[in-house]
C-alpha positions as a Markdown table, in Angstrom:
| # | Residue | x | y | z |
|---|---|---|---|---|
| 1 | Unk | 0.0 | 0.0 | 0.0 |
| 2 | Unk | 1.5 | 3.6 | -1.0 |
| 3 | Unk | 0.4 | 6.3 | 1.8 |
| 4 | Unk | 0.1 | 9.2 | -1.1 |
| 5 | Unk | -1.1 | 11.3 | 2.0 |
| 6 | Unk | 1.2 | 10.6 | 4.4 |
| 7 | Unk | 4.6 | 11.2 | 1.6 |
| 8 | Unk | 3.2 | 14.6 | 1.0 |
| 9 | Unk | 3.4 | 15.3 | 4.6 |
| 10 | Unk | 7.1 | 14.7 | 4.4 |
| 11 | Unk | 7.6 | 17.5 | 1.6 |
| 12 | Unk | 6.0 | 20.1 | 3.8 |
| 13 | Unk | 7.0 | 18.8 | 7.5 |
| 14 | Unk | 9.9 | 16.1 | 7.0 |
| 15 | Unk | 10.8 | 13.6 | 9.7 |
| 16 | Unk | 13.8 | 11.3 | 9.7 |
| 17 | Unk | 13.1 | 7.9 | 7.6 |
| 18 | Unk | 12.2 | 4.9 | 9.8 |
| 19 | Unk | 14.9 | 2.3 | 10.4 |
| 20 | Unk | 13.7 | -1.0 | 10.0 |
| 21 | Unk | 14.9 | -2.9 | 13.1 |
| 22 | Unk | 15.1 | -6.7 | 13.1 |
| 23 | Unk | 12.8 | -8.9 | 11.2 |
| 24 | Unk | 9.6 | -7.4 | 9.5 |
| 25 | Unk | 6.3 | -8.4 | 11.3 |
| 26 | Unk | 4.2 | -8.3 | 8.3 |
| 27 | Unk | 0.5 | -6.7 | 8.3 |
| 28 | Unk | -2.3 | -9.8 | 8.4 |
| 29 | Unk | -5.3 | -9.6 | 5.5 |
| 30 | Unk | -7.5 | -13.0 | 7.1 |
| 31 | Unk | -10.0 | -13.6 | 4.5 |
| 32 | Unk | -12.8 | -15.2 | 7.4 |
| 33 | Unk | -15.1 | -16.8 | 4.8 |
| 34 | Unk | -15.5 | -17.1 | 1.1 |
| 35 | Unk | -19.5 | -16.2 | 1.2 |
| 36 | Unk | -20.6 | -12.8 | 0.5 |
| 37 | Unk | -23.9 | -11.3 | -0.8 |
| 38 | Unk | -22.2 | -9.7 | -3.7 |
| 39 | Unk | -20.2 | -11.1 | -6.8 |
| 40 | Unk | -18.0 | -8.4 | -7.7 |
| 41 | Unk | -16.6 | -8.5 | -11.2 |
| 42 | Unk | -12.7 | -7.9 | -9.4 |
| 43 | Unk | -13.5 | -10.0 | -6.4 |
| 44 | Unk | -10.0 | -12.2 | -5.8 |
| 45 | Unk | -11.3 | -14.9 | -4.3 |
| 46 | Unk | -14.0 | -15.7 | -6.4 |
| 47 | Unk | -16.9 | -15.6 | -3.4 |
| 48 | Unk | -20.8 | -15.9 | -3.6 |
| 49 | Unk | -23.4 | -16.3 | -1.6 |
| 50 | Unk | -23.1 | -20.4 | -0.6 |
| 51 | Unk | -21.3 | -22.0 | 2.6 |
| 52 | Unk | -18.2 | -23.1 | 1.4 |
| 53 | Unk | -16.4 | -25.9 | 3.3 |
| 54 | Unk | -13.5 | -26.6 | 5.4 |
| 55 | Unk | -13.1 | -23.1 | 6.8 |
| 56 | Unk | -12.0 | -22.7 | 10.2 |
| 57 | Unk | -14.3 | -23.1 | 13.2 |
| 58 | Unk | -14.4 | -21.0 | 16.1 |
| 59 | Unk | -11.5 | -22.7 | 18.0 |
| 60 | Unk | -9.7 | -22.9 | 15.4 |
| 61 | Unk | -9.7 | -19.1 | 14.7 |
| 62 | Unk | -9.4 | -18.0 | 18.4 |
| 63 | Unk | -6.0 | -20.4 | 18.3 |
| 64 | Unk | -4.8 | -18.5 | 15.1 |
| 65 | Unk | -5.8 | -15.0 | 16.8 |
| 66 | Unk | -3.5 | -16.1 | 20.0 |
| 67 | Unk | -0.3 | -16.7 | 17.6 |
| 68 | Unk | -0.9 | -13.4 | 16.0 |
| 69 | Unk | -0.8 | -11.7 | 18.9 |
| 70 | Unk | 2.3 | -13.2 | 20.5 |
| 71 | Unk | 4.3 | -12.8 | 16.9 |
| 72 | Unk | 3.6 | -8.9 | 17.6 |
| 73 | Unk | 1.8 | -8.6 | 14.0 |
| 74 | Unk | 1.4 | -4.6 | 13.4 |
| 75 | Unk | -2.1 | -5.1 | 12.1 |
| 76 | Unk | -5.1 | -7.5 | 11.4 |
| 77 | Unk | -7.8 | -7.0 | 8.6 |
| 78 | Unk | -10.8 | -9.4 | 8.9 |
| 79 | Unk | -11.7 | -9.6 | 5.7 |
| 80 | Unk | -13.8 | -12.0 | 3.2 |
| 81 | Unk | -16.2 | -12.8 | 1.0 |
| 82 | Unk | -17.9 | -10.6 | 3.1 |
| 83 | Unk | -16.7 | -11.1 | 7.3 |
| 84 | Unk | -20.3 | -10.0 | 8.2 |
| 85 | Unk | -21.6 | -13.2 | 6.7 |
| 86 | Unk | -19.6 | -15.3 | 9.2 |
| 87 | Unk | -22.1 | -15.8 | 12.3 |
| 88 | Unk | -18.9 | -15.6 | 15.1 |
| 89 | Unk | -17.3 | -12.4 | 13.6 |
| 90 | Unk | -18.0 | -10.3 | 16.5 |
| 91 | Unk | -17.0 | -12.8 | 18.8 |
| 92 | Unk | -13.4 | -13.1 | 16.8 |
| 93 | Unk | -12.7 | -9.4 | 16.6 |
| 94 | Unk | -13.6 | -8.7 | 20.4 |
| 95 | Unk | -11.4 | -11.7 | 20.8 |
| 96 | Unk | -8.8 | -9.9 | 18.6 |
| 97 | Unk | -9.0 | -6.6 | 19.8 |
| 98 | Unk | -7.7 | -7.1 | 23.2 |
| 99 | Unk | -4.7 | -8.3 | 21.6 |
| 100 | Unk | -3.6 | -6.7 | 18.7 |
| 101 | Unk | -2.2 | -3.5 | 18.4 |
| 102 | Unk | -4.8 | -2.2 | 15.1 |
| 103 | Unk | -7.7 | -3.9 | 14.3 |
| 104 | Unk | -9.2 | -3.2 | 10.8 |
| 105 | Unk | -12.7 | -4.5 | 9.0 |
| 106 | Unk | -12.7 | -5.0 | 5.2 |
| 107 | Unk | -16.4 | -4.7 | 4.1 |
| 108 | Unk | -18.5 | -4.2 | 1.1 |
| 109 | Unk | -20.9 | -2.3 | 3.6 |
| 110 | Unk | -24.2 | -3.6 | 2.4 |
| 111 | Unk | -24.6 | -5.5 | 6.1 |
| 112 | Unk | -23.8 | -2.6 | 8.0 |
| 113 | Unk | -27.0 | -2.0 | 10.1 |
| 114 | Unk | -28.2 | 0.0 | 13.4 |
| 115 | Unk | -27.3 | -3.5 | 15.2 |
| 116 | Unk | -24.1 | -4.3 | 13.1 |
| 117 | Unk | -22.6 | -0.8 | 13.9 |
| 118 | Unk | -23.1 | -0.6 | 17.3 |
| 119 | Unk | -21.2 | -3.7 | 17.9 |
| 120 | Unk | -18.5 | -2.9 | 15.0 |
| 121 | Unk | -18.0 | 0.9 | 17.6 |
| 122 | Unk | -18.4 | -1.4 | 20.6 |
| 123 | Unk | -15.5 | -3.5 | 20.2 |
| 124 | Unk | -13.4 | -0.7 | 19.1 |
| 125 | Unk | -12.1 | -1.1 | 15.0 |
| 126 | Unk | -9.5 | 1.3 | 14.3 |
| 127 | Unk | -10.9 | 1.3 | 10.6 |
| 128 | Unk | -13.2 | 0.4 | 8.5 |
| 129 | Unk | -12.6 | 0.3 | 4.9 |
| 130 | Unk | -16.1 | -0.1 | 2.6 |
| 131 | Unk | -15.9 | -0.6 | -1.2 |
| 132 | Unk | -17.8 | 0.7 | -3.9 |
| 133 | Unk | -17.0 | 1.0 | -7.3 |
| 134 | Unk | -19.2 | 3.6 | -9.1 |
| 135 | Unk | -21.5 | 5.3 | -8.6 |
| 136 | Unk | -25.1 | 4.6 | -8.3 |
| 137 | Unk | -25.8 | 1.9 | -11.3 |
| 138 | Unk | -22.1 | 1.7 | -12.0 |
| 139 | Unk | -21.4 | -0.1 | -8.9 |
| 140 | Unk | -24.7 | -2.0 | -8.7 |
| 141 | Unk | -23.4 | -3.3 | -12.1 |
| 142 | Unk | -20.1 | -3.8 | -11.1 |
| 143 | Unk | -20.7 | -5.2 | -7.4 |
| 144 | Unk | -24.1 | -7.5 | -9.0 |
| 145 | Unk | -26.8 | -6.4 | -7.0 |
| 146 | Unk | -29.1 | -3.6 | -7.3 |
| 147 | Unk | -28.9 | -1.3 | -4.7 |
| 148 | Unk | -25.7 | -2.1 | -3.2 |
| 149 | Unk | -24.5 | 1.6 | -3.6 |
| 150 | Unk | -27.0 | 3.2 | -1.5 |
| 151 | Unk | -26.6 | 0.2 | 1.2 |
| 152 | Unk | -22.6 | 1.0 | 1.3 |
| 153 | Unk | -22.9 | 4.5 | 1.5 |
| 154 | Unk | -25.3 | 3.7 | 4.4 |
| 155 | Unk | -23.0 | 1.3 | 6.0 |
| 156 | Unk | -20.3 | 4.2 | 5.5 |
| 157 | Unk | -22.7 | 6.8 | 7.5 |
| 158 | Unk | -24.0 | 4.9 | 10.1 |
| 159 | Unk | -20.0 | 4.4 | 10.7 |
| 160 | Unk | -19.4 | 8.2 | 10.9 |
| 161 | Unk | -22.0 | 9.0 | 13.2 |
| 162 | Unk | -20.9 | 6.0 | 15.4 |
| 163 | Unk | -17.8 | 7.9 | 15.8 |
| 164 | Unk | -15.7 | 5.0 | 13.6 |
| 165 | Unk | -13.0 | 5.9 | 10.9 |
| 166 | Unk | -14.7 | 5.2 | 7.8 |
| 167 | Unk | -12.7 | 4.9 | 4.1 |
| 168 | Unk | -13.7 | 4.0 | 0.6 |
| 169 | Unk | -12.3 | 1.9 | -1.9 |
| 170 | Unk | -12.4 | 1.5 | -5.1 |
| 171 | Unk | -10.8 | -0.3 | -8.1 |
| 172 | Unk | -10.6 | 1.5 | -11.6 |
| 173 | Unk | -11.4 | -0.5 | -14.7 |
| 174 | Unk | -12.2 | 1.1 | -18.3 |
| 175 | Unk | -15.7 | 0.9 | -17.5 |
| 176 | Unk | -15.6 | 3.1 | -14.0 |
| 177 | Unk | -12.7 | 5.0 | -14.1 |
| 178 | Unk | -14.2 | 8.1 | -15.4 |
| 179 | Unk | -16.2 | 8.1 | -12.4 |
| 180 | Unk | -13.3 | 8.6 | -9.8 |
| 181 | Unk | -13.7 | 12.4 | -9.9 |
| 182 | Unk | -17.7 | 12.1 | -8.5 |
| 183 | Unk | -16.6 | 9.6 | -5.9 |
| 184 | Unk | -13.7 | 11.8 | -4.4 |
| 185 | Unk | -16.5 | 15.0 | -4.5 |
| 186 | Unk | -18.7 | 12.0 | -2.9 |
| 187 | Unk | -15.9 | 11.4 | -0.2 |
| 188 | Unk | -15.7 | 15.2 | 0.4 |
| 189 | Unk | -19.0 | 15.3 | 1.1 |
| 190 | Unk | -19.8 | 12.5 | 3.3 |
| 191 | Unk | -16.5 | 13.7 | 5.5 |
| 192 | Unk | -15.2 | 10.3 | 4.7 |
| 193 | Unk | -11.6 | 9.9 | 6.1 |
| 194 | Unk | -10.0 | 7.7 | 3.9 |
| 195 | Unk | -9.8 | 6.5 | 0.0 |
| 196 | Unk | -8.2 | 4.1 | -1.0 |
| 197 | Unk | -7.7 | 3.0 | -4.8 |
| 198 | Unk | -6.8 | -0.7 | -5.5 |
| 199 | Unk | -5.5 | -1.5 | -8.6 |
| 200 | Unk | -6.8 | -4.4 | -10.2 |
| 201 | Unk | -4.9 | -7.7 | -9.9 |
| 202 | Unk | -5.7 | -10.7 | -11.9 |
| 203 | Unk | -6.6 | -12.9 | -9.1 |
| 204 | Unk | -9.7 | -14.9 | -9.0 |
| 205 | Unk | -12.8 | -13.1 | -11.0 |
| 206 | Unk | -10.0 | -10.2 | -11.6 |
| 207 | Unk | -8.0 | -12.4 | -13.8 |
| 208 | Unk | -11.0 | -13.8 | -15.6 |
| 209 | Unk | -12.1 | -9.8 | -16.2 |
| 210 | Unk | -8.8 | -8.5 | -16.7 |
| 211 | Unk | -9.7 | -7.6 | -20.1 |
| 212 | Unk | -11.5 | -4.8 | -18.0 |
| 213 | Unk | -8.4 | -3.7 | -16.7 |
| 214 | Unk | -8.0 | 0.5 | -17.0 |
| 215 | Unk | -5.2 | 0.6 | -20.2 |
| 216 | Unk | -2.1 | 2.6 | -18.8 |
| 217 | Unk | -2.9 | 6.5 | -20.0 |
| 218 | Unk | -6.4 | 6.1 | -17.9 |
| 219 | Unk | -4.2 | 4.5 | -14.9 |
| 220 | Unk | -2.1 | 7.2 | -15.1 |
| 221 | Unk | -4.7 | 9.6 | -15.2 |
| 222 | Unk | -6.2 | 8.2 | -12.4 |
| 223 | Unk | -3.3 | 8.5 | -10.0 |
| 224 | Unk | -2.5 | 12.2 | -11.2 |
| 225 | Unk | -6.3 | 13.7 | -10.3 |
| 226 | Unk | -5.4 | 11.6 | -6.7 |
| 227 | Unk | -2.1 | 13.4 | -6.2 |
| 228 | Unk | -4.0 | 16.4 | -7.3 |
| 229 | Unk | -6.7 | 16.4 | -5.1 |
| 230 | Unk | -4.4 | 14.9 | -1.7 |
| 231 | Unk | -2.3 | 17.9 | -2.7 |
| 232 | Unk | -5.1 | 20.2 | -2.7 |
| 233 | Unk | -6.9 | 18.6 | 0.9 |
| 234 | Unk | -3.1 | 19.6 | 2.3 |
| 235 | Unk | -3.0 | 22.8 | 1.3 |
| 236 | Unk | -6.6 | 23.7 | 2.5 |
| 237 | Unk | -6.1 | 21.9 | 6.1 |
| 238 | Unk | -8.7 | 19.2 | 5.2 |
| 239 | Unk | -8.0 | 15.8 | 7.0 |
| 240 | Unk | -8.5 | 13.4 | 3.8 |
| 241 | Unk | -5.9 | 10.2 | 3.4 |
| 242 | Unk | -5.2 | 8.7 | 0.2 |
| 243 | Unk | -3.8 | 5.8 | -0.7 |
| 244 | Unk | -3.1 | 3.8 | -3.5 |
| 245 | Unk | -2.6 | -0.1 | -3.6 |
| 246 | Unk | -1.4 | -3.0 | -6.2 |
| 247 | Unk | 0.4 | -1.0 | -8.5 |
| 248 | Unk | 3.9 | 0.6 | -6.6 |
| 249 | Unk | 4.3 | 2.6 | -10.5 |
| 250 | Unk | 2.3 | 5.1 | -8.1 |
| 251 | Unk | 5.1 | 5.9 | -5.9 |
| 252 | Unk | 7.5 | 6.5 | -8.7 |
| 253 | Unk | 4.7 | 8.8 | -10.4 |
| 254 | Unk | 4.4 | 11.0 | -7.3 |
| 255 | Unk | 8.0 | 10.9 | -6.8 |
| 256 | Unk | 8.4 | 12.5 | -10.2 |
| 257 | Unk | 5.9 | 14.8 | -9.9 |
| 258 | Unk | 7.0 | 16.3 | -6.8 |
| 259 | Unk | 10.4 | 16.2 | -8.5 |
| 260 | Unk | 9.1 | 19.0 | -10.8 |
| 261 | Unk | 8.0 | 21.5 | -7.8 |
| 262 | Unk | 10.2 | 20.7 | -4.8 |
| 263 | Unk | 14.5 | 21.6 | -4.2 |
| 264 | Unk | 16.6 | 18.8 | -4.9 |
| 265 | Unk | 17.2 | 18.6 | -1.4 |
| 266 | Unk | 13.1 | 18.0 | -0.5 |
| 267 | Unk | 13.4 | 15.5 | -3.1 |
| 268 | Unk | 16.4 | 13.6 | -1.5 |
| 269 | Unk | 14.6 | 13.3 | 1.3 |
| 270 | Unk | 11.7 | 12.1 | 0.0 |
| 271 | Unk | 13.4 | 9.5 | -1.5 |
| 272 | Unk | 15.3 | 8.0 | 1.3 |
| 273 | Unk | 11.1 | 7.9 | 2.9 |
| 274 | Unk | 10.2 | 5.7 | -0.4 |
| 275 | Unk | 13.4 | 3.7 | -0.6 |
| 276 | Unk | 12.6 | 3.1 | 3.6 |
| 277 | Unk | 9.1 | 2.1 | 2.2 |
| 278 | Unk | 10.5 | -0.1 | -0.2 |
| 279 | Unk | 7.7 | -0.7 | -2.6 |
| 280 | Unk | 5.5 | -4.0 | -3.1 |
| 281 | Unk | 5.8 | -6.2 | 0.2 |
| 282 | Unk | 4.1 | -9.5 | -0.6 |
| 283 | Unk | 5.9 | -12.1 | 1.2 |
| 284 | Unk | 7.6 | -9.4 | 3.3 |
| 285 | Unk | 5.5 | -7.0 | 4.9 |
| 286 | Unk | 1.7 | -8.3 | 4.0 |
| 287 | Unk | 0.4 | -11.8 | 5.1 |
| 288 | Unk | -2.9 | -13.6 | 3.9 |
| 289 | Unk | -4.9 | -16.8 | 5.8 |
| 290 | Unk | -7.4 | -17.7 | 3.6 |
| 291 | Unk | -10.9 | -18.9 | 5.0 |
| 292 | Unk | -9.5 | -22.8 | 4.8 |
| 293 | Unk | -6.6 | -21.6 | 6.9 |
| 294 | Unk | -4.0 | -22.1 | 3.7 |
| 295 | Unk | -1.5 | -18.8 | 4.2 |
| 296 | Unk | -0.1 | -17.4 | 1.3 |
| 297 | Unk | 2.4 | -14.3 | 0.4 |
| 298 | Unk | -0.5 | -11.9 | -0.2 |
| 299 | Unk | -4.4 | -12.1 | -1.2 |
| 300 | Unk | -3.8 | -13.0 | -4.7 |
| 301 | Unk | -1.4 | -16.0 | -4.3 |
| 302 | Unk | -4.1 | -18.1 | -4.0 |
| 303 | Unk | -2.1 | -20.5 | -5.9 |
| 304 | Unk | 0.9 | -20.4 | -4.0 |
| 305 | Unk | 0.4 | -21.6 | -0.2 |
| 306 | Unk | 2.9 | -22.0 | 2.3 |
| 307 | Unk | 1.4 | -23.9 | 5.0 |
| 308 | Unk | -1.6 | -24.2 | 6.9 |
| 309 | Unk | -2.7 | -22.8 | 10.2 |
| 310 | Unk | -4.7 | -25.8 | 11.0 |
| 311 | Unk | -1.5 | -28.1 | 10.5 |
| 312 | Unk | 1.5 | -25.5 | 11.7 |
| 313 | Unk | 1.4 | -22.0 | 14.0 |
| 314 | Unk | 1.4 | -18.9 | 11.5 |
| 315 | Unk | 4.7 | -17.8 | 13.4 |
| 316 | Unk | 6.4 | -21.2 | 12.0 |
| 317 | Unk | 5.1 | -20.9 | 8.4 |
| 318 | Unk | 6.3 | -17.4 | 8.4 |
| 319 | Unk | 9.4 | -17.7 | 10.1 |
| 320 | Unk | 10.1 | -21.1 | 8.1 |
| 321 | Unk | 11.7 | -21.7 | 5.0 |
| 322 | Unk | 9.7 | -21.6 | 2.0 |
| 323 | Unk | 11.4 | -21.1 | -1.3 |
| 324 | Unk | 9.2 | -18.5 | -3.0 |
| 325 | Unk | 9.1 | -16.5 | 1.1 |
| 326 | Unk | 12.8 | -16.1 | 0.5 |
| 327 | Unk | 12.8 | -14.7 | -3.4 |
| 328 | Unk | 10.1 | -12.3 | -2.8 |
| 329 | Unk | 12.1 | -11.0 | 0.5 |
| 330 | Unk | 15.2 | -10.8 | -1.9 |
| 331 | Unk | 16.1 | -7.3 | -2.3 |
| 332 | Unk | 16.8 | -6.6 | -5.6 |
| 333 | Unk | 14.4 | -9.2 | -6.4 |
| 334 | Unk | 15.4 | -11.6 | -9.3 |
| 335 | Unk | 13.4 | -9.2 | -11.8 |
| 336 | Unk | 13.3 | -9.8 | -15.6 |
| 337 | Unk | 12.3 | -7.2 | -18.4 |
| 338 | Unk | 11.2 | -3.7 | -17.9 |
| 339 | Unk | 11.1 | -3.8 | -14.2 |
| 340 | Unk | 14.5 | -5.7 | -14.1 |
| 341 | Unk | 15.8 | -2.5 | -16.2 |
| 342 | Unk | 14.2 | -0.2 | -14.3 |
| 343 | Unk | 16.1 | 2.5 | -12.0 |
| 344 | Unk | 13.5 | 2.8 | -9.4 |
| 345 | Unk | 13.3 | -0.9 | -7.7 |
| 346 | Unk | 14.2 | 0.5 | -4.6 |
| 347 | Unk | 10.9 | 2.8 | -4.2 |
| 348 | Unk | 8.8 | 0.5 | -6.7 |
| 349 | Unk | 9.6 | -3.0 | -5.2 |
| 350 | Unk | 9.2 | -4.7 | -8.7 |
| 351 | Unk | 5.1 | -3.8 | -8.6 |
| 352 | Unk | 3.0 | -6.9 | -8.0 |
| 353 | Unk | 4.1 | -10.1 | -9.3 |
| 354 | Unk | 0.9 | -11.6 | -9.4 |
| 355 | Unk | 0.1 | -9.6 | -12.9 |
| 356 | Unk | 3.1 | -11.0 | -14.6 |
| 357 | Unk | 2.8 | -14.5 | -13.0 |
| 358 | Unk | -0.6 | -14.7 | -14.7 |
| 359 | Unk | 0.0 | -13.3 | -17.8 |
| 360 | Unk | 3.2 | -15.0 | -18.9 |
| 361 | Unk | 3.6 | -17.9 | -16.0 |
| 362 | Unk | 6.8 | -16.6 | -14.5 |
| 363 | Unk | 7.0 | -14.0 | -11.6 |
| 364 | Unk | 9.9 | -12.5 | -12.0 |
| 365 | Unk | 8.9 | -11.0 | -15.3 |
| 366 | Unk | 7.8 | -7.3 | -15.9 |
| 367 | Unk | 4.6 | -6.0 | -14.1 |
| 368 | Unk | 2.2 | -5.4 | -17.6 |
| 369 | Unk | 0.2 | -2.6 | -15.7 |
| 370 | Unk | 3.3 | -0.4 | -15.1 |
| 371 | Unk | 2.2 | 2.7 | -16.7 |
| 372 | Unk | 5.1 | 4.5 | -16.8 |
| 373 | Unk | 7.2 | 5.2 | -19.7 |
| 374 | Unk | 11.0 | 4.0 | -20.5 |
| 375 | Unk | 11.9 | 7.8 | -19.7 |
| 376 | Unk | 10.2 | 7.9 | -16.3 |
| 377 | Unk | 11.9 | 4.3 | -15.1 |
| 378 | Unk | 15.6 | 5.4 | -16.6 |
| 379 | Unk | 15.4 | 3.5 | -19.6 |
| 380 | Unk | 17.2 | 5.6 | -22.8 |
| 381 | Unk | 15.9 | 3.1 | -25.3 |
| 382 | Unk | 12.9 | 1.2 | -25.4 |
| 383 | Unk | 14.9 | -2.1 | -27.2 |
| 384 | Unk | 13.1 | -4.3 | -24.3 |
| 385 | Unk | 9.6 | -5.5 | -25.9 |
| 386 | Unk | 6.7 | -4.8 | -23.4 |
| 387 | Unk | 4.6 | -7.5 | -22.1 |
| 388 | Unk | 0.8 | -6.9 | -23.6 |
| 389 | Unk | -1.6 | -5.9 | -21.0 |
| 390 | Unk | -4.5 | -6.5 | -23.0 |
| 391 | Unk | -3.8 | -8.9 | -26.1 |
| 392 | Unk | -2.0 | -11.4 | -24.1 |
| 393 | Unk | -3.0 | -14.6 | -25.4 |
| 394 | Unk | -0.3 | -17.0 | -23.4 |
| 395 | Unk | -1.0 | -19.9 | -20.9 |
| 396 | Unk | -1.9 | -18.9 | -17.0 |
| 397 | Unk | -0.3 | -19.5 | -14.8 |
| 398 | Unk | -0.3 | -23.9 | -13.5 |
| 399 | Unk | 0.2 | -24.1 | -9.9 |
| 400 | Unk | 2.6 | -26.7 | -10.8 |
| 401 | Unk | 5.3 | -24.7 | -12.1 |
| 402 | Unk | 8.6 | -23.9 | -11.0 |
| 403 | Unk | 9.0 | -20.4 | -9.3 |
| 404 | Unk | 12.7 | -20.6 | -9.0 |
């Protein structure tokens, strides 16, 4: 995740870059269940509305929630499908709360109610992040249920006047992106606190789509109005975060731009901030438990597990020595084509490997949603053929094959 918000801060109030000390504890996405009442057309882990088997009971959960805590994890984000389908959610995250350090919920809102709310304030969520994706019919279309827009943006009010730090997501495609400017205004005006675009990543229902994917001059587009309007919430004193996620191209943009307006000096600071940062963190700084209890390098290596928290302690899994655990922790990591040419790994991180796993079957080779050009990464020439984002016509990815 790139904090757009909180890098601006450091070109108007700068504080010294944080030293990473000792092993990363990585941030923990727990996808509870698989059901939701949705069927998003970007939706990773492919969920509907059924009761899927073999995910983990009460016990089981509480167990995982005790080996969380004593590995000192940063953060937890219950997540699903949709974790308000799951009948012992409260009951995990009051569990939870007393012993993590930030709690977070990961919603689509449509189930957030006068009762749902109250508990949700009660047990004391740091954050809760709601996603739509258009607005009005957009999202009902994209999200496949009539109505789901106004029920979010109900979920997201009842939060606000329960006193609970509400955010917004959303994931541009060619169909929605042109709505991004009427769901910032919509952000403005509901006194949301937080938005947060995703970039897609061809995982689950978002590989099947990614024909949908927003081509790179609308990506682009879409991070500049962002950096245009956190700029702009800065300079008026408005408390609005944004944040971007899935496609680290976006530190790299902002980088650039503010190397256009700020002294050298602002700008070597800055830097240092993003290199301290250090781009994607799948594997490194992000964990994901799946609702079967398989754990995997990040949300969308649903094909890649390294263990099971039914069979082994998170902490051991984590800790242990898994092959693809130690390539993605690799810094520079062993990247091929553009992004293995490119002169900004250090902020960037190689962008997410899922994209080029999916597309061409190896992970290691160039992100196709990097929108930037050969200028803007440090390439002179441009002698190093582009993966095709959208005409792609190659195998995906078999679980079966060699990372290494």
């Amino acid at each position: 995740m790139f904090r757009l918000t909180q890098y601006m801060e450091q070109l108007i109030t700068p504080t010294p870059p944080r030293a990473r000390r000792g092993e990363v504890r990585p941030v923990v996405i727990w996808n509870l269940t698989r059901r939701c009442n949705l069927k998003c057309r970007h939706c990773y882990t492919t969920s509907s509305d059924n009761i899927f088997p073999g995910e983990l009971s009460t016990e089981q959960a509480l167990g995982v929630i005790d080996d969380l805590a004593a590995f000192n994890i940063p953060a937890l984000i219950l997540s699903g499908g949709e974790p308000l389908s799951r009948p012992d959610l409260f009951e995990l995250a009051a569990y939870a709360r007393k012993k993590v350090r930030y709690l977070a919920l990961s919603t689509n809102g449509t189930r957030i109610d006068m009762k749902s709310v109250k508990q949700i304030a009660d047990i004391g969520f740091n954050y809760v992040g709601i996603s739509i994706d258009g607005v009005g019919a957009t999202n009902d279309w994209f999200r496949g249920q009539e109505g789901a827009f106004n029920e979010a943006l109900a979920g997201a009010r009842l939060c606000k006047a329960h006193g609970i730090k509400v955010g917004l997501r959303f994931t541009p495609t060619e169909d929605n992106a042109g709505q991004l400017p009427d769901i910032l205004d919509l952000c403005e005006a509901e006194g949301i606190d937080k938005f947060y675009m995703s970039h897609l990543v061809y995982a689950g229902r978002g590989n099947k789509n990614r024909g949908e994917d927003a081509g790179h001059t609308r990506a682009r587009d879409c991070v500049d109005l962002l950096i245009d309007r956190a700029w702009n919430a800065l300079q008026d004193g408005r408390h609005f975060e944004v944040v971007t996620g899935n496609n680290d191209a976006d530190a790299v943009r902002f980088l650039n731009w503010a190397a256009a307006r700020f002294d050298p000096e602002q700008i070597e600071h800055l830097t240092a901030h993003l290199q301290a940062w250090g781009g994607n963190s799948s594997g490194v700084g992000v964990a994901n438990i799946d609702p079967t209890g398989k754990v995997h390098p990040d949300t969308y290596w649903s094909d890649y597990t390294i263990g099971n928290v039914k069979e082994a302690k998170f902490t051991d899994l984590w800790t242990g020595p898994d092959e693809m655990l130690a390539l993605l922790r690799t810094r520079p990591r062993p990247l091929k084509g553009r992004c293995g040419a490119c002169a900004h790994q250090s902020v960037c991180g190689g962008n997410t490997r899922i994209r080029a796993l999916q597309l061409t079957g190896d992970p290691w080779e160039e992100d196709p949603a990097c929108y930037l050009d050969d200028a803007e990464i440090g390439l002179e020439t441009a002698e190093t053929p582009r993966v095709a984002l959208r005409k792609f016509t190659g195998r995906r990815h078999d679980p079966a094959h060699n990372f290494t």
